[in-house]
C-alpha positions as CSV (number, residue, x, y, z in Angstrom):
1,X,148.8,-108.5,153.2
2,X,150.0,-112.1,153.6
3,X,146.8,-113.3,151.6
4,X,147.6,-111.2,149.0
5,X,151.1,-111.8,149.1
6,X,149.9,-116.0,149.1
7,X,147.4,-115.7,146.2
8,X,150.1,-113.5,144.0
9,X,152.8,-116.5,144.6
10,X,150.2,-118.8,143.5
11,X,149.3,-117.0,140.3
12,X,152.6,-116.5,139.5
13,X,153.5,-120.1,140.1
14,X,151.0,-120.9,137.8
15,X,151.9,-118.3,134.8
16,X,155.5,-120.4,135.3
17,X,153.4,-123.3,134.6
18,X,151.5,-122.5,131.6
19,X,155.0,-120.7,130.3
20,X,156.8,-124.6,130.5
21,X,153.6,-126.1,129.4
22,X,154.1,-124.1,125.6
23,X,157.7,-125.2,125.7
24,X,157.0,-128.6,125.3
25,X,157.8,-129.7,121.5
26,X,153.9,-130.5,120.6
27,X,152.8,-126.9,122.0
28,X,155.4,-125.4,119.4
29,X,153.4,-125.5,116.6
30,X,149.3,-124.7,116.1
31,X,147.2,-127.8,117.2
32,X,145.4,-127.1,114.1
33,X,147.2,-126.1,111.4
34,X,151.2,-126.7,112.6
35,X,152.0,-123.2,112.3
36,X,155.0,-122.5,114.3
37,X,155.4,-120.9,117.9
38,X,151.5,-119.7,118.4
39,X,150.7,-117.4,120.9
40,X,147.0,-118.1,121.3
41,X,145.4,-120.9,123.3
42,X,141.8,-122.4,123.9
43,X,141.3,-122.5,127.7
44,X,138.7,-124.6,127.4
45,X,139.9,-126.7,124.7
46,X,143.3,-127.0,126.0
47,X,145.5,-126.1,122.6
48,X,147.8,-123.7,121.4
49,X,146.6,-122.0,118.2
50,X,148.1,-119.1,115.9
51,X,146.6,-116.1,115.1
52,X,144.5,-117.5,111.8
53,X,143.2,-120.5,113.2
54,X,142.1,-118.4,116.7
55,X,140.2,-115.9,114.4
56,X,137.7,-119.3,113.8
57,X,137.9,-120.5,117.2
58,X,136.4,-117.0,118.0
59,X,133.7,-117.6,115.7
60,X,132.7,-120.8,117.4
61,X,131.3,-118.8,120.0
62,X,133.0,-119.3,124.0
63,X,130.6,-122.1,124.8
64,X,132.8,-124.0,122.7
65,X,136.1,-122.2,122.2
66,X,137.1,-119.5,124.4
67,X,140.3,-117.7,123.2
68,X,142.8,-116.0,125.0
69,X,146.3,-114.8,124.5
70,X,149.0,-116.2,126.3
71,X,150.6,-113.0,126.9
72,X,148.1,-110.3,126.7
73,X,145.8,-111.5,128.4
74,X,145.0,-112.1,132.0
75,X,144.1,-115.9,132.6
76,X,142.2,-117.5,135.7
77,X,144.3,-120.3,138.2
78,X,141.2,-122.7,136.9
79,X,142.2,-121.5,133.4
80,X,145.8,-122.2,133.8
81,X,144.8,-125.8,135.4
82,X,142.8,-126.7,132.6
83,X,145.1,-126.2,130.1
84,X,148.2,-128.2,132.2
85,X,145.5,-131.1,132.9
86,X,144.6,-131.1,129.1
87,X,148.7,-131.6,128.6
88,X,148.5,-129.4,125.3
89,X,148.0,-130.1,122.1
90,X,149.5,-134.1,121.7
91,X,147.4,-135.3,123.9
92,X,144.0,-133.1,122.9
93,X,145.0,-134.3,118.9
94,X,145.0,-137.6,120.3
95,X,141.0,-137.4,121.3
96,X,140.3,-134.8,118.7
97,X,141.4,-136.3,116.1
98,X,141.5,-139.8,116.6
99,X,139.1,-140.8,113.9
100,X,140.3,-138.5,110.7
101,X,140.0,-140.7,107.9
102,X,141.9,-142.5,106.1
103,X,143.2,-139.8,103.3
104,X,142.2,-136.2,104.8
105,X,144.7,-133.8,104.6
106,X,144.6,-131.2,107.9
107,X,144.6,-127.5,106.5
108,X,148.8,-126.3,106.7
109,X,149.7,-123.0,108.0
110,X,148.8,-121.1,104.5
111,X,145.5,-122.7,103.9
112,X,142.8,-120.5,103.2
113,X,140.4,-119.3,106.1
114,X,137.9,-121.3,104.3
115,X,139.8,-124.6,104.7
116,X,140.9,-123.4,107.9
117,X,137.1,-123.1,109.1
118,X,135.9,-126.3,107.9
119,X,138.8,-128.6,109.4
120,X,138.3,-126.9,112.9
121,X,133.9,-126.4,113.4
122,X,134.5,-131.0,111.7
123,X,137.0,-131.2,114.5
124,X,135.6,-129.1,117.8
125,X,131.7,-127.7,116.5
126,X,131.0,-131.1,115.0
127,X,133.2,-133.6,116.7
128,X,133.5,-135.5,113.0
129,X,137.2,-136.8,114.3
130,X,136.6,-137.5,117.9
131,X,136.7,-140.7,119.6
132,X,132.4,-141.8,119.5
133,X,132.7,-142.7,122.9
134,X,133.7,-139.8,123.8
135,X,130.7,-137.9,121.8
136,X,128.3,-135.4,123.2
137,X,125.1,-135.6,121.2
138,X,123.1,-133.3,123.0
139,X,122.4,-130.0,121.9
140,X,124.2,-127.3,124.0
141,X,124.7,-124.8,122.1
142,X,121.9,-123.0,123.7
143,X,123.9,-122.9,126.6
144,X,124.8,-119.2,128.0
145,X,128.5,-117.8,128.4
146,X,130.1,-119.2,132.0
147,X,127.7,-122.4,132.0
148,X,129.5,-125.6,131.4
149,X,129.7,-126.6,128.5
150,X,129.6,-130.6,127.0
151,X,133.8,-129.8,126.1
152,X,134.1,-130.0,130.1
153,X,132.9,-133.3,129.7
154,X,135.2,-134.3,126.8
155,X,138.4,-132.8,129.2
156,X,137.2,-134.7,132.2
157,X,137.4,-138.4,130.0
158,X,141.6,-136.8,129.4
159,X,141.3,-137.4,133.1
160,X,140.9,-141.1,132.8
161,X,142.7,-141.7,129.5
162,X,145.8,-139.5,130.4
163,X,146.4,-141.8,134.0
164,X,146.8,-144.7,131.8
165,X,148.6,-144.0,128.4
166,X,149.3,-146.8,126.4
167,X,152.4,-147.1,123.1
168,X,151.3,-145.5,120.7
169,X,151.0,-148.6,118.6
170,X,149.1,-150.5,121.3
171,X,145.7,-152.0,120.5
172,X,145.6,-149.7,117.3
173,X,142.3,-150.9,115.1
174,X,141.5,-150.5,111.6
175,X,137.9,-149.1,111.0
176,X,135.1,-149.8,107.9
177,X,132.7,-147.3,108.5
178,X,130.7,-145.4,111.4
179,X,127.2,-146.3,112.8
180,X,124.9,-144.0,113.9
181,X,122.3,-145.5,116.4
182,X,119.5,-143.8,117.3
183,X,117.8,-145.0,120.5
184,X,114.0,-144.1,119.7
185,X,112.1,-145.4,123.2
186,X,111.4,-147.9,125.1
187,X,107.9,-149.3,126.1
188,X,107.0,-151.4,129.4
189,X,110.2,-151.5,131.0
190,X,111.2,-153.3,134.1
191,X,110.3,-151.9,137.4
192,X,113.8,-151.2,139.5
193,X,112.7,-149.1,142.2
194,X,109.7,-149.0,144.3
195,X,107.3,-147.8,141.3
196,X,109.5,-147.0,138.6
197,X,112.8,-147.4,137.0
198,X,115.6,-144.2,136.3
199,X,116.1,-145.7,132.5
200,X,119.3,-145.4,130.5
201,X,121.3,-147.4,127.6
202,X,124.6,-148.3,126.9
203,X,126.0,-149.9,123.6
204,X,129.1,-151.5,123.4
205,X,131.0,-152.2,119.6
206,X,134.3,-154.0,120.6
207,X,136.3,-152.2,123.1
208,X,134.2,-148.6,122.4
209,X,131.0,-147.9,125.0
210,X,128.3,-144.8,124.1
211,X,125.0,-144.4,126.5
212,X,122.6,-142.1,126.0
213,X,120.9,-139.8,129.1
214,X,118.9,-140.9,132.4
215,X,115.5,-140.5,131.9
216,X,113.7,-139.8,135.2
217,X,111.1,-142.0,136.8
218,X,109.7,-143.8,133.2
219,X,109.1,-147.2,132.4
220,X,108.1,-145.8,128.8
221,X,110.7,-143.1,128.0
222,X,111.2,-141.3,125.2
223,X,115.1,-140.7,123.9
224,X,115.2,-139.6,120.5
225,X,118.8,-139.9,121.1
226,X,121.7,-140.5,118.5
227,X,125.1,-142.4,119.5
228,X,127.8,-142.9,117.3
229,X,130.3,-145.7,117.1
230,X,132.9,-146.6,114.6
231,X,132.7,-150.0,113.1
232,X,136.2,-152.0,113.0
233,X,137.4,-154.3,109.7
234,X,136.8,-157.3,112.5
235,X,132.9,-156.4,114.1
236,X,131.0,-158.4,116.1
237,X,127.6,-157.6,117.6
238,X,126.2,-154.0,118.9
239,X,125.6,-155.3,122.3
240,X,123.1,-153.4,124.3
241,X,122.0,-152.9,127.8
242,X,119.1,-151.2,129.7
243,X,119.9,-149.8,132.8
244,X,118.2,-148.4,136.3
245,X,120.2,-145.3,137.2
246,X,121.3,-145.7,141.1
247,X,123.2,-142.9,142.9
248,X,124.4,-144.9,145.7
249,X,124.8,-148.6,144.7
250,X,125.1,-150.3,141.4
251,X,123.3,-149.4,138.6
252,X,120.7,-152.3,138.3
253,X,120.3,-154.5,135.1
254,X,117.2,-154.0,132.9
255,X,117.5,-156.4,130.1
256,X,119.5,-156.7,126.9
257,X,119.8,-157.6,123.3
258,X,122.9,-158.1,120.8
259,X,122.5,-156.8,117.4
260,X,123.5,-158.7,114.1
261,X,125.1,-155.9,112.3
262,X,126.5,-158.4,109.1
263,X,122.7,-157.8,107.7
264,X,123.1,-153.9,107.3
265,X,126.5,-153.7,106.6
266,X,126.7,-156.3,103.9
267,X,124.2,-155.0,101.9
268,X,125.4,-151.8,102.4
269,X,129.1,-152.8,101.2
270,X,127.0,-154.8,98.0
271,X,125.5,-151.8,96.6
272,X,128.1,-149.3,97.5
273,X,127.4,-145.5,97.2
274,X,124.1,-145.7,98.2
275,X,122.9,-142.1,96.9
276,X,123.3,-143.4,93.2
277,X,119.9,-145.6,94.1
278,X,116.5,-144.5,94.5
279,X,114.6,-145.3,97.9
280,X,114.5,-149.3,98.0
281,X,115.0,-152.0,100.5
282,X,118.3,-154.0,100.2
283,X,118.4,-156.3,102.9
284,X,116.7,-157.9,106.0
285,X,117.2,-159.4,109.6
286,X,114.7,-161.8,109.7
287,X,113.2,-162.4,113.1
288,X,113.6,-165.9,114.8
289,X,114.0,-168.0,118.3
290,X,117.8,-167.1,118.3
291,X,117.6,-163.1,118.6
292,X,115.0,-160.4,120.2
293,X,113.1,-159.0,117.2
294,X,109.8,-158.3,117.3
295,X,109.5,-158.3,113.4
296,X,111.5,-158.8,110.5
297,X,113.9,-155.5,110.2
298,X,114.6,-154.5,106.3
299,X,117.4,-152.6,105.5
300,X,116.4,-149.8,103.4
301,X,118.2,-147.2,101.1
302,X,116.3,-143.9,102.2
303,X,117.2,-140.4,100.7
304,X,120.7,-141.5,99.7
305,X,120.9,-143.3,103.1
306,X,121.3,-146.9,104.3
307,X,118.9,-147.3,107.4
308,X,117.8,-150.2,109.3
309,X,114.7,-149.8,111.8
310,X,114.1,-152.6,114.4
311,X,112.0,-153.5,117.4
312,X,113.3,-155.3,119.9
313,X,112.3,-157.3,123.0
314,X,114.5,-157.0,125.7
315,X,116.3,-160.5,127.1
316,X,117.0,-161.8,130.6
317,X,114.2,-159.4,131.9
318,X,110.6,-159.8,132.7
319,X,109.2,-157.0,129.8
320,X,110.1,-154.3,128.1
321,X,110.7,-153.6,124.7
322,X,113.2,-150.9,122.4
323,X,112.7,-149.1,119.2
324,X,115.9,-148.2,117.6
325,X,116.8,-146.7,113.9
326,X,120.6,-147.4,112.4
327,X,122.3,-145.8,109.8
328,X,125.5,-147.0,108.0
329,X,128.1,-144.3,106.6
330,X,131.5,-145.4,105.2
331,X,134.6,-143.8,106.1
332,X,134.8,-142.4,102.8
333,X,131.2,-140.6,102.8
């Protein structure tokens, strides 16, 4: 009986938690629409949501969203933890919608559902406002009810980014546009281990870092992988870095390139909307003894899109080479 007694004290405890949690002034109004005092929540999100905008959530499916009411239903101690570790909504707004651009109006508490559906699969399904670093490009959706889902991820960075807030104001950054890499493979890579090499990338665009997966055991892997980073008024180079995956002592270097970016995105900026044009090339990086390409790189308007495909052979290393595609879209596209 003392167990039970225990475990009940310990729920309750935490039902008094999640109770103080709503009374907080951000948690008094949807996370997605501002409709006052809601009495729905995402437990694996970590917001509070009125009755309209949980209808959508619902719809999202519980690998993404899963819905409960705060006082109908009966919520887990890891449910209740979640949701307190999140903080509520101000400080999941602050990761989900970091990146809204520059002009979007969020849907108000009488928007239609269809307004109301689009803002939240941009914001959670589609992750159109969240911070890139922060993105999850792989494709769980797949996944089954109860596995972990890729928003598990995204709560564990509030971890990090909650035990070291800064003013609001602090190192704020205006952005241009977003860039869309896409890390195609890499060929004759550097041995790490004793045979092999456990191959993975990071790119780093000013203070924001993306990397794609660990490939296993391949000195020729394959990603097919697309990062996304947003491109501030003041860029500098995409700076990228090949990596051997190690479990128990630092991850070892690979090799390395920087990428001139000024070739894509000035061109890009020249021409403007680049779906007025038909296919054409509008630029170039020309290849020379200063940077790793392998060949000239055009920029090229494809489909209504500005790409830029480039080969590049990796520096400070003893071989290996990378195959990337880029593809410029403007905050306003």
């Amino acid at each position: 009986m003392s167990n039970l007694s225990a475990d009940f004290r310990r729920h309750e405890s935490a039902k008094s938690r999640l109770k103080d949690l709503l009374l907080q002034k951000d948690n008094q109004v949807c996370a997605d629409c501002g409709a006052p005092d809601p009495k729905w929540a995402s437990a694996n999100i970590g917001v509070f949501i009125c009755l309209k905008c949980s209808g959508v959530h619902r719809s999202l499916g519980t690998h993404i969203s899963k819905v409960l009411s705060i006082t109908l239903d009966e919520w887990s101690d890891d449910e209740i933890d979640a949701m307190i570790e999140v903080g509520g909504n101000g400080s999941a707004n602050a990761i989900y919608e970091a990146f809204i651009p520059v002009g979007y109006t969020k849907p108000g508490p009488s928007a239609s559902h269809e307004d109301r559906s689009k803002f939240i699969r941009s914001k959670y399904e589609l992750q159109e406002f969240l911070k890139p670093s922060l993105r999850i490009v792989s494709n769980n959706s797949s996944k089954e009810p109860g596995e972990s889902s890729y928003f598990e991820e995204i709560v564990d960075s509030f971890r990090s980014s909650n035990s070291s807030k800064k003013s609001p104001q602090e190192g704020m950054v205006e952005f241009m546009g977003l860039l869309k890499v896409k890390v195609i493979k890499g060929t004759n890579l550097a041995v790490r281990d004793m045979k092999s090499s456990d191959p993975f990338i990071t790119l780093t665009l000013g203070q924001q870092t993306a990397k794609t997966t660990v490939i296993k055991s391949n000195l020729n892997p394959v990603w097919n992988e697309e990062l996304m980073l947003s491109v501030p008024q003041e860029y500098g180079p995409l700076k990228l870095q090949v990596f051997d995956h190690d479990i128990i002592s630092a991850n070892d270097l690979m090799g390395e390139v920087e990428i001139d970016l000024q070739p894509m995105i000035t061109s890009a900026m020249a021409f403007g909307d680049a779906k007025m044009f038909e296919n054409m090339q509008i630029g170039k990086w020309l290849k020379s003894d200063d940077n790793a390409l392998i060949d000239d790189s055009a920029v090229v308007i494809v489909d209504g899109m500005v790409k830029q495909e480039m080969s590049l052979k990796l520096q400070n290393v003893e071989s290996g080479e990378l195959y990337l595609e880029l593809e410029w879209m403007p905050l306003d596209q």
